[in-house]
N, C-alpha and C positions, 0 to 999 in steps of 0.2 A: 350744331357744334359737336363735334366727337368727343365721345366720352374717357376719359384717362382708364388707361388698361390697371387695372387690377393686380396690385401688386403679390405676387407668387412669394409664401413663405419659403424662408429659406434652410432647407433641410436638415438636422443634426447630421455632423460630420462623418462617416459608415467608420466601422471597424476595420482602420489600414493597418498595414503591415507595414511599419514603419523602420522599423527591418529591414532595408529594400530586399527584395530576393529573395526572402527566405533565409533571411541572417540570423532569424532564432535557430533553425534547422543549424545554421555552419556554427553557430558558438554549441550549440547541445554536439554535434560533432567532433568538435575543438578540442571539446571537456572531456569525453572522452579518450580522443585519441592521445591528448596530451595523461590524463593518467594512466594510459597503459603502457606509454614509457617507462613506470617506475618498475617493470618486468622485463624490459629492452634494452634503457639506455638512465639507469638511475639518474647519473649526473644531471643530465638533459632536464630529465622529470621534477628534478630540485629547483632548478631555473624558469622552468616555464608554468607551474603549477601556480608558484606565488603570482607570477605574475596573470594567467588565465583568471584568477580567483580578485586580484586586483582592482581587472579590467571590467570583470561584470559587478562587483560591489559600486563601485563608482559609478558605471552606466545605470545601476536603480537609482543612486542616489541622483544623480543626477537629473534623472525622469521625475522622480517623485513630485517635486514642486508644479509641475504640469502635468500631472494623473488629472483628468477633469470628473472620476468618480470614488472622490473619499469618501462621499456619505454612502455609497452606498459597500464600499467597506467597512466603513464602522458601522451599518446594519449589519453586517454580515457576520462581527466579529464574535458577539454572544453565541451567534448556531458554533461558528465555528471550535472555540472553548469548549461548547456542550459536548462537540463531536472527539475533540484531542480526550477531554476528561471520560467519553466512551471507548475510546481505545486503549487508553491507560488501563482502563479496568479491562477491556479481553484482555491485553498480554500480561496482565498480573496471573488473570486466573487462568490462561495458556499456560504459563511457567510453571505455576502450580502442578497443572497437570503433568505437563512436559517430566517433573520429576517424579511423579507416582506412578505414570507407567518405566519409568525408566530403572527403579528400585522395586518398586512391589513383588517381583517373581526373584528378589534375588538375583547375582552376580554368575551362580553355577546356570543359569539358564539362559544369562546374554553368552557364557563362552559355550554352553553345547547345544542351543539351538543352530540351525543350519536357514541362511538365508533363504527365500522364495525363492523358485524359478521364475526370473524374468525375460520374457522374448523381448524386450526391446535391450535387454544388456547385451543377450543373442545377437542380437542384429547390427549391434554398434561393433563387436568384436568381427564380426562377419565382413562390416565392412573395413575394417582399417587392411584384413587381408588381399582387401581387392582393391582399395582405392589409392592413389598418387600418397607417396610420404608427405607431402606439403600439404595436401587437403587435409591426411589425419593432422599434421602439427595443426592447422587452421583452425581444425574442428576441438582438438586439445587446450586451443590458449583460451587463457583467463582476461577475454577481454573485455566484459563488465560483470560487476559484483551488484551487490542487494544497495549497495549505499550509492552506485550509481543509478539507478535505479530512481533513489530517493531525488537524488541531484536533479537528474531529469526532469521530474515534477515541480521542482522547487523553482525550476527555470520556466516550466510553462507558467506556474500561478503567477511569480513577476513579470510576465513579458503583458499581463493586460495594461503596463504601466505605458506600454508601447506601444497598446492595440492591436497587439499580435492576434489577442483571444478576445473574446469579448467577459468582460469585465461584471462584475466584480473577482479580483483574485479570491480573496476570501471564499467566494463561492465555491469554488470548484475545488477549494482546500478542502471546504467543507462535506462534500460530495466523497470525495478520495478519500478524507478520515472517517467517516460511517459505514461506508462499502469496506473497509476493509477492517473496521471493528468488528460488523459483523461476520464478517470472512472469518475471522480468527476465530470467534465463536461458534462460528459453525464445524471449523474445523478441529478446535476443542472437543465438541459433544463427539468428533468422527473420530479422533485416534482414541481421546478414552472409553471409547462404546467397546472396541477391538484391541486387543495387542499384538500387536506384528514385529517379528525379529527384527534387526537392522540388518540393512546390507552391509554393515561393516561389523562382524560379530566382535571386533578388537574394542570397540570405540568403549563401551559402558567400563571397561577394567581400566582404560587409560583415562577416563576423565573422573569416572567416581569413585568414593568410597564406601559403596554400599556392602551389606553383606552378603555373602554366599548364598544361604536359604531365605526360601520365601516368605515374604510378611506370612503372618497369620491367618489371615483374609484368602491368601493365595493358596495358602496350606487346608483350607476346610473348603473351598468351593472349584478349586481349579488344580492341585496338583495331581490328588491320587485318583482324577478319572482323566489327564491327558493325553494318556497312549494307553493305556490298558484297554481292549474292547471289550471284554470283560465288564470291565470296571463301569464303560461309558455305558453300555447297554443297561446295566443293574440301577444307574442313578439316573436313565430315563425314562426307566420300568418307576421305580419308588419316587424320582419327584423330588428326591431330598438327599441333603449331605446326610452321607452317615461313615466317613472315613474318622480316623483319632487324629489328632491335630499334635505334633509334638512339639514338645515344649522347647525350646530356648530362652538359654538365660543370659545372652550377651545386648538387651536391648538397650541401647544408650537413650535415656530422657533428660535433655538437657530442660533448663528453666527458662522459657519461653511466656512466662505472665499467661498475660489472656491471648497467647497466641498457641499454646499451649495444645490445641488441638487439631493441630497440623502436624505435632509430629507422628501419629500412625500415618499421613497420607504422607509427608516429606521424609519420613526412615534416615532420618540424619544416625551421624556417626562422629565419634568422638576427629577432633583434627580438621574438620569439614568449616570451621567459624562459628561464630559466636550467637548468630542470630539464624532465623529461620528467611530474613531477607538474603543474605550472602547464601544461603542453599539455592532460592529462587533463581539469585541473580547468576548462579555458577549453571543454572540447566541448561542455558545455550538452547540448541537445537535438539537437546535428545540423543538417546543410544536408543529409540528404537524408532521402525518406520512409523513414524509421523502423517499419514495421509489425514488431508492432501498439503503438498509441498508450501510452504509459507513463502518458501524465496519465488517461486514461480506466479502466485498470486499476487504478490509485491509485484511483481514485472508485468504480468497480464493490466492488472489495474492504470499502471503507469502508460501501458499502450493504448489501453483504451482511452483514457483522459487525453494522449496526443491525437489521436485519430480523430473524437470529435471536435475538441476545442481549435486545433490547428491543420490537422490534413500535411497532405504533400508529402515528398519522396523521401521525408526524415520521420513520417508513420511507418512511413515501411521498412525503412531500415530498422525502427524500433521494434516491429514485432520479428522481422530476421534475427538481432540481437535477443529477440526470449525465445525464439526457437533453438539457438544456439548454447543459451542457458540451460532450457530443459534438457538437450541430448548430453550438456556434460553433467548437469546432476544425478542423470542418468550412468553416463558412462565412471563418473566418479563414485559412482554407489551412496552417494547422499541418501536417494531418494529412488521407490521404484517407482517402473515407465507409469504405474495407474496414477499414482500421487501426480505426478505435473501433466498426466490428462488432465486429471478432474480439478485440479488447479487453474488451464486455463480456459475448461468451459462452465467454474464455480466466477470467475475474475467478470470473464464476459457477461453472464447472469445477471450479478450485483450492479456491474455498472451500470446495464442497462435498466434494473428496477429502482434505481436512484435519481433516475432521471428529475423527480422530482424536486430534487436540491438546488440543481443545477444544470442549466442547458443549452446548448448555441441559441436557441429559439429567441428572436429579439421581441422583448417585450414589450419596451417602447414601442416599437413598431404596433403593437398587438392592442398598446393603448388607442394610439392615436385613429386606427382602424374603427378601434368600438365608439369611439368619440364621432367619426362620421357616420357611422351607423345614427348616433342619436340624432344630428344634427341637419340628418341627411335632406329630411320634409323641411326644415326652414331655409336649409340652402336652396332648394327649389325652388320657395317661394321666393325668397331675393334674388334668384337669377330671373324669374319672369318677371318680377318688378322692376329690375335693370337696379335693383338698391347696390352701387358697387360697396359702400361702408359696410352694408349688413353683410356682404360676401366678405368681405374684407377679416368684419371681426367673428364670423363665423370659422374662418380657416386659421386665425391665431387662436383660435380655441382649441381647434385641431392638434394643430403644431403643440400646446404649449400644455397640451393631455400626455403627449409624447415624452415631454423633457422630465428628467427624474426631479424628484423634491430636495433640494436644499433645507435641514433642515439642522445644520450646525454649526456652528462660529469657526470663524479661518482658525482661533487660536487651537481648539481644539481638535479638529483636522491635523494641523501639523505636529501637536501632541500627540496624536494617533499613529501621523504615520513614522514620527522618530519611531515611539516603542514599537510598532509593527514590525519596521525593517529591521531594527536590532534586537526585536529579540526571536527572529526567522534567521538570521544570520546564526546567534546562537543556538537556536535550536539543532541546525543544520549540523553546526559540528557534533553538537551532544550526540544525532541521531548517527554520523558519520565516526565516530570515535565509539560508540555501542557499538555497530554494525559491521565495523573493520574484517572483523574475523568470520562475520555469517551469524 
């Protein structure tokens, strides 16, 4: 009598693109090119905006109820808090900084220092002489900012609802918020180590109100040996300040509690607001060169994150798009050419040392593997036995090392993922309405 074949587990369903095409690619396209109408054709940009914005709100919500991994988004979601509540804190103490280098040497020294020689600003003027007027207008337009950027990512972490990426969203939020917490930290300890002029020597008069001469700090260790050679040669013979420090008497100390001792690093000024948060919140980007570029590492990060979790010919237009970005931060004097080097091979770095957090790597797959590995000498022995049941419950053992744990009530799942979507949708805008301006 022939024996009944052995029934074949049946695989979890692979990571499609249910997308068909590469449909995350054309709505991340969409998004774009529909806000860069508000530079072209505003009206347009009013009517189609709402509705692009519409159309994808409603395609998560509508996936959501068939996401088949909440739990392992609600594991995900503590790292990922712990990650938001790390980068809260670099760009607190970013801004900080942002204003100490931007006031410390005084107002007289952003209007008469003289910006660096940069050979890549060289180079961008070099070319607009030689190249097609349409390539420079091409090379000129503003056709993505830092908060698209933002958008981008916010579209890949949703699209695991799709299977676009492989899943958990959360994850790879969480990957992109600690790579680039730590970016800002890194690049905090870089610009305050050094001070470097701005390419725009106008910007520090138009944005602050600081005073003319230098903090005090700047007055005993850094002014009266900056040009003099004299002066520098004598203070690296002796080792030590020894210039007079004079005095001024127009210091404003407003009553800041126990915050109190911020104002020698924040040099606030009378008319500037009330608190020493509305100083922070007014530094923006700085009046002086900021290395390395924070909008560029914004961009590099976001490409990387498209490159591994998705691929295809909408990676590559993503990193043409931060190529595009760097040469005008460049050619707009934001930022000199070294800042958005070492921006995007600081972006590439991190992402790659992060890997940790998050990564295409299927781990299910990686269980299920180790699971034959253990199992592997008894399935031997029941194939030579011809035992088709011991084969049988030896490969749902397999299979079922494979499938993630379940390990939270439907009620709470969909608890989860209301507040998850809505408050990703607000954050979006908060991050999007900060970010408007750079």
């Amino acid at each position: 009598m022939p024996r009944p074949k052995a029934e074949r587990p049946v695989p979890p369903p692979a990571c499609r693109r249910s997308l068909a095409a590469g449909g995350l690619g054309l709505a991340a396209a969409a998004y774009v090119g529909v806000d860069y109408l508000s530079r072209t054709s505003p009206s347009l940009h009013g009517r189609l905006q709402p509705a692009i914005w519409a159309a994808l709100a409603l395609a998560t919500a509508a996936r959501a109820p068939f996401y088949r991994r909440w739990d392992a988004e609600i594991r995900a979601a503590p790292w990922f808090l712990a990650a938001m509540i790390f980068m809260f804190a670099a760009l607190l103490c970013e801004a900080i900084s942002v204003r100490f280098v931007s006031s410390v040497l005084g107002l007289r020294w952003h209007r008469s220092t003289a910006p660096l020689p940069d050979t890549g600003q060289w180079l961008l003027l070099a070319l607009n002489e030689r190249l097609p007027r349409t390539v420079v207008y091409l090379l000129r337009a503003h056709i993505i900012s830092l908060h698209h950027y933002l958008m981008l990512f916010i579209m890949l972490g949703f699209s695991a609802f799709f299977d676009c990426i492989k899943g958990p969203g959360l994850g790879i939020g969480t990957r992109y918020m600690f790579a680039m917490a730590v970016g800002r930290f890194l690049r905090t300890i870089t610009f305050v180590s050094t001070i470097l002029p701005s390419a725009r020597p106008w910007c520090a008069a138009a944005r602050y109100k600081i005073p003319d001469h230098p903090h005090a700090w700047a007055q005993k260790y850094y002014a009266p040996y900056a040009s003099d050679p004299r002066a520098i040669r004598r203070v690296i013979l002796v080792d030590m300040p020894y210039a007079i420090v004079q005095n001024y008497s127009d210091h404003y100390r407003p009553d800041w509690a126990h915050m109190s001792f911020l104002i020698d690093i924040l040099r606030p000024s009378a008319g500037e607001g009330p608190s020493w948060y509305h100083l922070v919140n007014k530094a923006g980007g700085g009046c002086n060169d900021l290395i390395y570029s924070g909008h560029m590492f914004v961009a590099v990060l976001t490409a990387m994150a498209w490159t591994e979790a998705y691929g295809g010919w909408i990676s590559v237009g993503i990193w043409f798009l931060v190529l595009h970005s760097a040469q005008r931060e460049i050619r707009e004097r934001y930022h000199y050419s070294a800042d958005c080097v070492v921006a995007i091979y600081v972006g590439i770095l991190l992402w790659r040392v992060t890997g940790f957090i998050w990564s295409t790597r299927d781990s299910d797959q990686a269980r299920r593997l180790a699971k034959l590995d253990e199992v592997q000498n008894r399935l031997f022995h029941a194939a030579k036995d011809s035992d088709i049941d011991e084969i049988r419950g030896l490969l749902n053992e397999v299979e079922m090392a494979g499938q993630p744990k379940k390990t939270f009530s439907q009620g709470v799942i969909l608890s989860f993922a209301a507040f998850m979507i809505t408050f990703t949708l607000l954050f979006a805008l908060l991050a999007f309405s900060l970010t408007s301006n750079g």
